[in-house]
Chimera marker file (.cmm) of the C-alpha trace (Angstrom):
<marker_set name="trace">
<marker id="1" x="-97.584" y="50.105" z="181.116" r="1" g="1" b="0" radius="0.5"/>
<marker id="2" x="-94.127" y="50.174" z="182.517" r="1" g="1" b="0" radius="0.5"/>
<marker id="3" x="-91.605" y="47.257" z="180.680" r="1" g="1" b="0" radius="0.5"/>
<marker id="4" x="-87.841" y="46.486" z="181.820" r="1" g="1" b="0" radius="0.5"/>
<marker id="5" x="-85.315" y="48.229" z="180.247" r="1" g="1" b="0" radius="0.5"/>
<marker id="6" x="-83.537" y="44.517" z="179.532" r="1" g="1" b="0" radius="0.5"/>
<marker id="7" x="-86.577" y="43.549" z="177.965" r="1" g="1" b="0" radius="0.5"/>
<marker id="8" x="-86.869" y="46.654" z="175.670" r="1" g="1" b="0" radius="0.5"/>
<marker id="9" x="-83.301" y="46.784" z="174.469" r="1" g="1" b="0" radius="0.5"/>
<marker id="10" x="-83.132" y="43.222" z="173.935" r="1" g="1" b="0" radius="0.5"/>
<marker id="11" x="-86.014" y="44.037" z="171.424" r="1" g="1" b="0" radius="0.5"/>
<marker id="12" x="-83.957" y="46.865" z="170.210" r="1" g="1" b="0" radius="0.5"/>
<marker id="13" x="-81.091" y="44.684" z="169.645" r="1" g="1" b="0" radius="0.5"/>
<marker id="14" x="-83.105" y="41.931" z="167.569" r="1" g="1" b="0" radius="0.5"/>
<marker id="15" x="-84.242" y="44.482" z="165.504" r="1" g="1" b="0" radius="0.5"/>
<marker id="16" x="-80.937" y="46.294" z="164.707" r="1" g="1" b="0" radius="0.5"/>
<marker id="17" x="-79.368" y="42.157" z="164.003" r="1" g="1" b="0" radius="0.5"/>
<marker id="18" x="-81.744" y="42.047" z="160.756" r="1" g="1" b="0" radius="0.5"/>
<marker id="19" x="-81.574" y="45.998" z="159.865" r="1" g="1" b="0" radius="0.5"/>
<marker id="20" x="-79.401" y="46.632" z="156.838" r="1" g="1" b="0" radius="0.5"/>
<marker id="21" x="-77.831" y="49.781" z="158.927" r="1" g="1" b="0" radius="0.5"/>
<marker id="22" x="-78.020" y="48.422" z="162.539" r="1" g="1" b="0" radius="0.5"/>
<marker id="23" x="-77.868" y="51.020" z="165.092" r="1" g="1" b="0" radius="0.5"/>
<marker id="24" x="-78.680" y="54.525" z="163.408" r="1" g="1" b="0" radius="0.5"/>
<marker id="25" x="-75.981" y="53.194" z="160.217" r="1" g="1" b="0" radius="0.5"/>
<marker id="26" x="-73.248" y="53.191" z="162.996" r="1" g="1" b="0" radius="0.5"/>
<marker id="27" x="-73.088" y="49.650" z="162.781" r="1" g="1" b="0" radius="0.5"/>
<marker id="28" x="-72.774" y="48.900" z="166.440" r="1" g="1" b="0" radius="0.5"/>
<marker id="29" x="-74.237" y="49.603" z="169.918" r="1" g="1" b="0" radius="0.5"/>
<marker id="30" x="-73.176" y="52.598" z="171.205" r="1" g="1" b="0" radius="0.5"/>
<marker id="31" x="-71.348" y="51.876" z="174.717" r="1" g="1" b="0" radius="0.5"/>
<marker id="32" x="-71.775" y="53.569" z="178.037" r="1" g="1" b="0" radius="0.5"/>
<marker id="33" x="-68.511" y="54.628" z="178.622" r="1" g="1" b="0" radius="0.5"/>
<marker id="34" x="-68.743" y="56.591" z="174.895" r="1" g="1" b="0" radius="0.5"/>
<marker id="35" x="-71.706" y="58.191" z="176.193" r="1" g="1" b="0" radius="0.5"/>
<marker id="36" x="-70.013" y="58.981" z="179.498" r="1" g="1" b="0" radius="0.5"/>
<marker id="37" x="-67.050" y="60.300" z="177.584" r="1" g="1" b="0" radius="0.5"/>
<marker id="38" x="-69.754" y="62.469" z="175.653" r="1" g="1" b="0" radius="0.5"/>
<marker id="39" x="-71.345" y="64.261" z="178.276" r="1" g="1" b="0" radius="0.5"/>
<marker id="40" x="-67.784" y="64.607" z="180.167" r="1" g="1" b="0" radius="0.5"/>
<marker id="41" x="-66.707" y="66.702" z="176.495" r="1" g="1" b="0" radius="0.5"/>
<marker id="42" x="-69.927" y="68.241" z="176.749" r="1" g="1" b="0" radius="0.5"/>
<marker id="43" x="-70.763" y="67.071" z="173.150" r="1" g="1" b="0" radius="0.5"/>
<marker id="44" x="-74.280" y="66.987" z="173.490" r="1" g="1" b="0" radius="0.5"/>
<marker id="45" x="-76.949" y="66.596" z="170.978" r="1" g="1" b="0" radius="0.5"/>
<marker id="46" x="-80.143" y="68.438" z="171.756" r="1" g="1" b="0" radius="0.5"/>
<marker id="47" x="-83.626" y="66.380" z="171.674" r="1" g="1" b="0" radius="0.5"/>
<marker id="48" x="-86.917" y="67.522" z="170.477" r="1" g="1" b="0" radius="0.5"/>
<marker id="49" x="-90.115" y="65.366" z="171.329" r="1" g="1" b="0" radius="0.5"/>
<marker id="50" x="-91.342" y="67.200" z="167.899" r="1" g="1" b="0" radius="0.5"/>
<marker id="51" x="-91.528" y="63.571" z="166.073" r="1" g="1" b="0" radius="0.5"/>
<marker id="52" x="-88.822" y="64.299" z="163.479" r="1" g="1" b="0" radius="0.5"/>
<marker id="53" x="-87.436" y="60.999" z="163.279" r="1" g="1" b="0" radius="0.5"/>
<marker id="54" x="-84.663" y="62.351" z="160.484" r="1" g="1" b="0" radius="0.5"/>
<marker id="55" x="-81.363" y="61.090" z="161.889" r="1" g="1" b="0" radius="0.5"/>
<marker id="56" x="-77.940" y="61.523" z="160.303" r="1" g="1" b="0" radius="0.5"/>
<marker id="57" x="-77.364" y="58.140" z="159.210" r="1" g="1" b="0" radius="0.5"/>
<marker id="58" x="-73.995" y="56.774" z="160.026" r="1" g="1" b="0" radius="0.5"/>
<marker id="59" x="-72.799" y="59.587" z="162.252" r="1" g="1" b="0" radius="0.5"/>
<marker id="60" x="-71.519" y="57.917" z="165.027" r="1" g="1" b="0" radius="0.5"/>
<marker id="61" x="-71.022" y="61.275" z="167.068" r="1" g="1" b="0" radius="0.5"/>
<marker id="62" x="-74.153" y="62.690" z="166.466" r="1" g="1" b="0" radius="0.5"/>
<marker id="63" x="-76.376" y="59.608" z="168.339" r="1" g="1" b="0" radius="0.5"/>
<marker id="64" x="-74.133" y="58.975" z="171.109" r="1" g="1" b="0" radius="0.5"/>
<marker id="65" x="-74.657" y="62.772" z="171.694" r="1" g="1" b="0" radius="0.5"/>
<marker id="66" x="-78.105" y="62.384" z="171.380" r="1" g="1" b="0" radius="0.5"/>
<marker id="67" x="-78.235" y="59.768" z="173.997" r="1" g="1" b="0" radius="0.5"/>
<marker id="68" x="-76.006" y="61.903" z="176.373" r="1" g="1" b="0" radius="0.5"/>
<marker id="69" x="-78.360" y="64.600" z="175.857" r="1" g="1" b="0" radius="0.5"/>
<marker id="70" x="-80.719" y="62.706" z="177.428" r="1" g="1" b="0" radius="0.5"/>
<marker id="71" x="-78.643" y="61.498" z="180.181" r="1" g="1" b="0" radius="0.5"/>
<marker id="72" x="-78.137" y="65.127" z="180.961" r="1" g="1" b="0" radius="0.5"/>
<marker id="73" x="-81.771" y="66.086" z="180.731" r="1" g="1" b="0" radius="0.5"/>
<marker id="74" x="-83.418" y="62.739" z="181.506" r="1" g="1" b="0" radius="0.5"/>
<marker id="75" x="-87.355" y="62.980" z="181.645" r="1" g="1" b="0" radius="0.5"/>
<marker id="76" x="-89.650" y="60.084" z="181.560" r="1" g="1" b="0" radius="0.5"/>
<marker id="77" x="-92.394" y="62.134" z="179.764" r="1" g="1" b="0" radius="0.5"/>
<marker id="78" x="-92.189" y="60.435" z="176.500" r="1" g="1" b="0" radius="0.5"/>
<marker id="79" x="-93.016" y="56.910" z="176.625" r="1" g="1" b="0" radius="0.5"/>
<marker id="80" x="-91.351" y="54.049" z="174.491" r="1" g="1" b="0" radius="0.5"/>
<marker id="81" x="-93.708" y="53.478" z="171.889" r="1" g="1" b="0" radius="0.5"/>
<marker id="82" x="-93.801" y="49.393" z="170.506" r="1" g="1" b="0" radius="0.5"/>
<marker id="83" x="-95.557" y="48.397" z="167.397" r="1" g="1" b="0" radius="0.5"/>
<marker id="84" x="-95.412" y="45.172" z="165.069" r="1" g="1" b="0" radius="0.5"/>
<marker id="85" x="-96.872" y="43.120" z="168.447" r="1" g="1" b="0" radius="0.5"/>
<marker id="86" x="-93.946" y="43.896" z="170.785" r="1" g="1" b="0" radius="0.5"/>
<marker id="87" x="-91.222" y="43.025" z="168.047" r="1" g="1" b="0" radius="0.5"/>
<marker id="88" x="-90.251" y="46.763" z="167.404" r="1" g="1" b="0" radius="0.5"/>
<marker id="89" x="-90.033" y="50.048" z="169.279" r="1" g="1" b="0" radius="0.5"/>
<marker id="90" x="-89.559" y="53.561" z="168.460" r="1" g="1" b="0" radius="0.5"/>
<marker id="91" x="-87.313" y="55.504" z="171.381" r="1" g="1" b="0" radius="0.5"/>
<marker id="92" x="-83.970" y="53.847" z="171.211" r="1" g="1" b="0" radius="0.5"/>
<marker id="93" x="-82.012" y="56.739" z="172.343" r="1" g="1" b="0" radius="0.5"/>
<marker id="94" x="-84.038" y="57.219" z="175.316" r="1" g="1" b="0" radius="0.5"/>
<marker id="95" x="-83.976" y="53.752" z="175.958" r="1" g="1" b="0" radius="0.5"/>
<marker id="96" x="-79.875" y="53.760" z="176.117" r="1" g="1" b="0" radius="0.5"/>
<marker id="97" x="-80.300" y="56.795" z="177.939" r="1" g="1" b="0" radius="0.5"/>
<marker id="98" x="-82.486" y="55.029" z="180.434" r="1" g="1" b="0" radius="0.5"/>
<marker id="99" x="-80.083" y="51.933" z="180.328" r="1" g="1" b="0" radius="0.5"/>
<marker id="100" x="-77.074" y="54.589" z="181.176" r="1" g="1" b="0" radius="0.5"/>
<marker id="101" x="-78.512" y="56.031" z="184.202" r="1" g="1" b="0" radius="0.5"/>
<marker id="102" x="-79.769" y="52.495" z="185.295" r="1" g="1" b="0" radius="0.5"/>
<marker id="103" x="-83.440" y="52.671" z="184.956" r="1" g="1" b="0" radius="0.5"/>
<marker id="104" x="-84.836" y="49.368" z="185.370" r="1" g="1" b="0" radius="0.5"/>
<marker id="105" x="-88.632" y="50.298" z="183.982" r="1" g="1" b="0" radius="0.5"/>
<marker id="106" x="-89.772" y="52.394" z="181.446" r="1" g="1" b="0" radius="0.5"/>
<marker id="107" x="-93.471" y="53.391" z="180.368" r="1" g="1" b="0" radius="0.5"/>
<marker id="108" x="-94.833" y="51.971" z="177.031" r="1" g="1" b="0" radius="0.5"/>
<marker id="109" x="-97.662" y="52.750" z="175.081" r="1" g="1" b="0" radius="0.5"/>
<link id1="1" id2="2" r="1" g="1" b="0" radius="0.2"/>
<link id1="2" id2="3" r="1" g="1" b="0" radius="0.2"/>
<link id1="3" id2="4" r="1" g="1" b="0" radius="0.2"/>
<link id1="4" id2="5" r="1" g="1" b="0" radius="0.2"/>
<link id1="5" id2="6" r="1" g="1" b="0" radius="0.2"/>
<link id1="6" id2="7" r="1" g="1" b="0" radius="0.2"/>
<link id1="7" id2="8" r="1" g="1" b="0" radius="0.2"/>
<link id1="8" id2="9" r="1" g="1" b="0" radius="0.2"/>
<link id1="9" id2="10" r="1" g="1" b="0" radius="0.2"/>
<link id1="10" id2="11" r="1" g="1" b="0" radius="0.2"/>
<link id1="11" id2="12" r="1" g="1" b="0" radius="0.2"/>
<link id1="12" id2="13" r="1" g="1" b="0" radius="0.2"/>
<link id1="13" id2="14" r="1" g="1" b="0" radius="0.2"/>
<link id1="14" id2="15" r="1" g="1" b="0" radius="0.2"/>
<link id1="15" id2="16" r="1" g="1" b="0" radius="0.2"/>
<link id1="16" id2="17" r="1" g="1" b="0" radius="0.2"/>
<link id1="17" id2="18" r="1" g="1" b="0" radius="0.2"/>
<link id1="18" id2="19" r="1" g="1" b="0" radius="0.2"/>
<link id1="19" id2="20" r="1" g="1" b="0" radius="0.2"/>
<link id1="20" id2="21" r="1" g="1" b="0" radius="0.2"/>
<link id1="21" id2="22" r="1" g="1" b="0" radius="0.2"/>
<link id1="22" id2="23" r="1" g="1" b="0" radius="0.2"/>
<link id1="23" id2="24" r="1" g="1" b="0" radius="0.2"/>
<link id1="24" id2="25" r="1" g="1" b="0" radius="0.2"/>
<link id1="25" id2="26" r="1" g="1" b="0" radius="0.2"/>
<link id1="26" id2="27" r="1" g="1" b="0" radius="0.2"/>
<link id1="27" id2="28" r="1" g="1" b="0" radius="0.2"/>
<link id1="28" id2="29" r="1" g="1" b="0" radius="0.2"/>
<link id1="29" id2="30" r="1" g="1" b="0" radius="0.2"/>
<link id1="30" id2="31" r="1" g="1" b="0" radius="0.2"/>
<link id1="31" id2="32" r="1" g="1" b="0" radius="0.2"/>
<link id1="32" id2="33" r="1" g="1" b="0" radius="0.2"/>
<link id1="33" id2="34" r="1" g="1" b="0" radius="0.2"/>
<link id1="34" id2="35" r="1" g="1" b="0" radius="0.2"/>
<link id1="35" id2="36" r="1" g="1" b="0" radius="0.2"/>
<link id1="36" id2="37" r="1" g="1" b="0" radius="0.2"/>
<link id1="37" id2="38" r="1" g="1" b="0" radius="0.2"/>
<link id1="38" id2="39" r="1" g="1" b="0" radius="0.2"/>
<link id1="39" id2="40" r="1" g="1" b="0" radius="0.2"/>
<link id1="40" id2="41" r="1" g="1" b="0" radius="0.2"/>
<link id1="41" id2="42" r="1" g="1" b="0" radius="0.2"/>
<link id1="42" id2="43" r="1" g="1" b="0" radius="0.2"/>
<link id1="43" id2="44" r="1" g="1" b="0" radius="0.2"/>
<link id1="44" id2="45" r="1" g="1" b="0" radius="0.2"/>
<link id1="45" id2="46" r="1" g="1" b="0" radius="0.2"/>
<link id1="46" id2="47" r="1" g="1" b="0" radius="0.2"/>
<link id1="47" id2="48" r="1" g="1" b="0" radius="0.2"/>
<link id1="48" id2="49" r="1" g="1" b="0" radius="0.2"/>
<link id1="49" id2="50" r="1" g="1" b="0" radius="0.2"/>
<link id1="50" id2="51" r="1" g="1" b="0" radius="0.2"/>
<link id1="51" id2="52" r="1" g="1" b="0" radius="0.2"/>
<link id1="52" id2="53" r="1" g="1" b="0" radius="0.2"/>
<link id1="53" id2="54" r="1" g="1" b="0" radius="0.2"/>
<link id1="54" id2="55" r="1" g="1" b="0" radius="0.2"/>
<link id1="55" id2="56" r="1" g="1" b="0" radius="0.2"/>
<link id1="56" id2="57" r="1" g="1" b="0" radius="0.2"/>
<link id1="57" id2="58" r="1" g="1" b="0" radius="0.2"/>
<link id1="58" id2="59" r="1" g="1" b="0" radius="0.2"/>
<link id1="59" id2="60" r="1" g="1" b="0" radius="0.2"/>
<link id1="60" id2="61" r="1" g="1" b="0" radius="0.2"/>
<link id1="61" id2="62" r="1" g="1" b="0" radius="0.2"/>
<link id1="62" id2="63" r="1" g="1" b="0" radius="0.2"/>
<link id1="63" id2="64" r="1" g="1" b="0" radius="0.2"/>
<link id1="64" id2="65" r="1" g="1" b="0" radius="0.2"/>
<link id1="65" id2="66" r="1" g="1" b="0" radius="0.2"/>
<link id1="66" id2="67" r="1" g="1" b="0" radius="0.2"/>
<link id1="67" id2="68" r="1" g="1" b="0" radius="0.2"/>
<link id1="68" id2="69" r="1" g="1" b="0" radius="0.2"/>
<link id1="69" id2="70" r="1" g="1" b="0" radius="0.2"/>
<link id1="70" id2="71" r="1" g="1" b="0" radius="0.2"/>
<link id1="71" id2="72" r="1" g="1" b="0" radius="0.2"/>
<link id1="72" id2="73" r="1" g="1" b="0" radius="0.2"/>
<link id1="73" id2="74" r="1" g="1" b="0" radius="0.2"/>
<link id1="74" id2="75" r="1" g="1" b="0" radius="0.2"/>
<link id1="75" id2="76" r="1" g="1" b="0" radius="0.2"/>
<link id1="76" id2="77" r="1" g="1" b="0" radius="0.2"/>
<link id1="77" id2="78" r="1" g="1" b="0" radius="0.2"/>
<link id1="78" id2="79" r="1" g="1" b="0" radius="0.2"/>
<link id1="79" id2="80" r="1" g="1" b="0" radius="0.2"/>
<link id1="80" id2="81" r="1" g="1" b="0" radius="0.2"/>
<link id1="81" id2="82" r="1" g="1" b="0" radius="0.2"/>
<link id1="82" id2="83" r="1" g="1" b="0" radius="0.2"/>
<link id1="83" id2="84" r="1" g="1" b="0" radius="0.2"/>
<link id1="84" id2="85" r="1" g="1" b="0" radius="0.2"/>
<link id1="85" id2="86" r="1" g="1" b="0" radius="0.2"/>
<link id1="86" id2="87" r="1" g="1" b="0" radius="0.2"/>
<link id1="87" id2="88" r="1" g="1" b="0" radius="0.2"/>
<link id1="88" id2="89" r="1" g="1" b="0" radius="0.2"/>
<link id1="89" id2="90" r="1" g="1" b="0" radius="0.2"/>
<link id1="90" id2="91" r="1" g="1" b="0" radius="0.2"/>
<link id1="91" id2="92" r="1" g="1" b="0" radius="0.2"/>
<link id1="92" id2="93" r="1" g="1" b="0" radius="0.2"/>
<link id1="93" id2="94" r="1" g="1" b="0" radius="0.2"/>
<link id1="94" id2="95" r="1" g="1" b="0" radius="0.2"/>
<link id1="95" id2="96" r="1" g="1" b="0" radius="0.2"/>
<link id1="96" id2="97" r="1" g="1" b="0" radius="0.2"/>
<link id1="97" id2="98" r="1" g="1" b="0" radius="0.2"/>
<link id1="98" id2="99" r="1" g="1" b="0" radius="0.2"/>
<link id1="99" id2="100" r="1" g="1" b="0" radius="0.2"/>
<link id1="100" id2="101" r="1" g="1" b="0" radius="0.2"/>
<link id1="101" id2="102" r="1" g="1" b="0" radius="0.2"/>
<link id1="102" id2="103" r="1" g="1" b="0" radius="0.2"/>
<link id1="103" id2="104" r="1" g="1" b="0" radius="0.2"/>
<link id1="104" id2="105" r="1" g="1" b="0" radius="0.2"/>
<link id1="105" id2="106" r="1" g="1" b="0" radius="0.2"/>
<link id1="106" id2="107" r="1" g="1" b="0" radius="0.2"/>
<link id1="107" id2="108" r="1" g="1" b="0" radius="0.2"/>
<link id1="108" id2="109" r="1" g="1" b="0" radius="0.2"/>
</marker_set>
């Protein structure tokens, strides 16, 4: 089922307002124009679809590469993936990857 990339981050972003390290322990969205700045430096953090969910937790650097990464290589094979009825998501770097490049839809499963 394909869901608007508004709709998903706004999910995203009610979730990260009650987590006790929003956004990856970076405490705060990560913005286009770092991501831009990112793939201009060529600081790009390779993704995996291998389900390791480890992230370094408050390393900044590291997810905003992670999101250019995706920029770079942008695939919609791997779908968003919601749980708790809607009210959570797994795929947030996609999903700002997606919201970079100005996807309006993405699948869900």
């Amino acid at each position: 089922m394909l869901k608007p990339v508004s709709d998903l981050l706004q999910i995203f972003r009610d979730k990260q307002a009650i987590d006790t390290q929003p956004y990856w322990g970076c405490g705060g969205e990560p913005t286009c124009f770092e991501v831009g700045q990112a793939i201009c430096q060529g600081k790009l953090t390779r993704w995996t679809s291998t389900g390791d969910h480890s992230h370094p937790v408050g390393n900044r650097e590291w997810h905003i590469g992670r999101i250019a990464w995706l920029v770079v290589h942008w695939k919609q094979d791997y779908p968003i993936e919601l749980f708790d009825h809607g009210k959570d998501l797994d795929g947030g770097h996609r999903l700002y990857a997606a919201h970079y490049l100005g996807i309006k839809e993405l699948p869900t499963k």
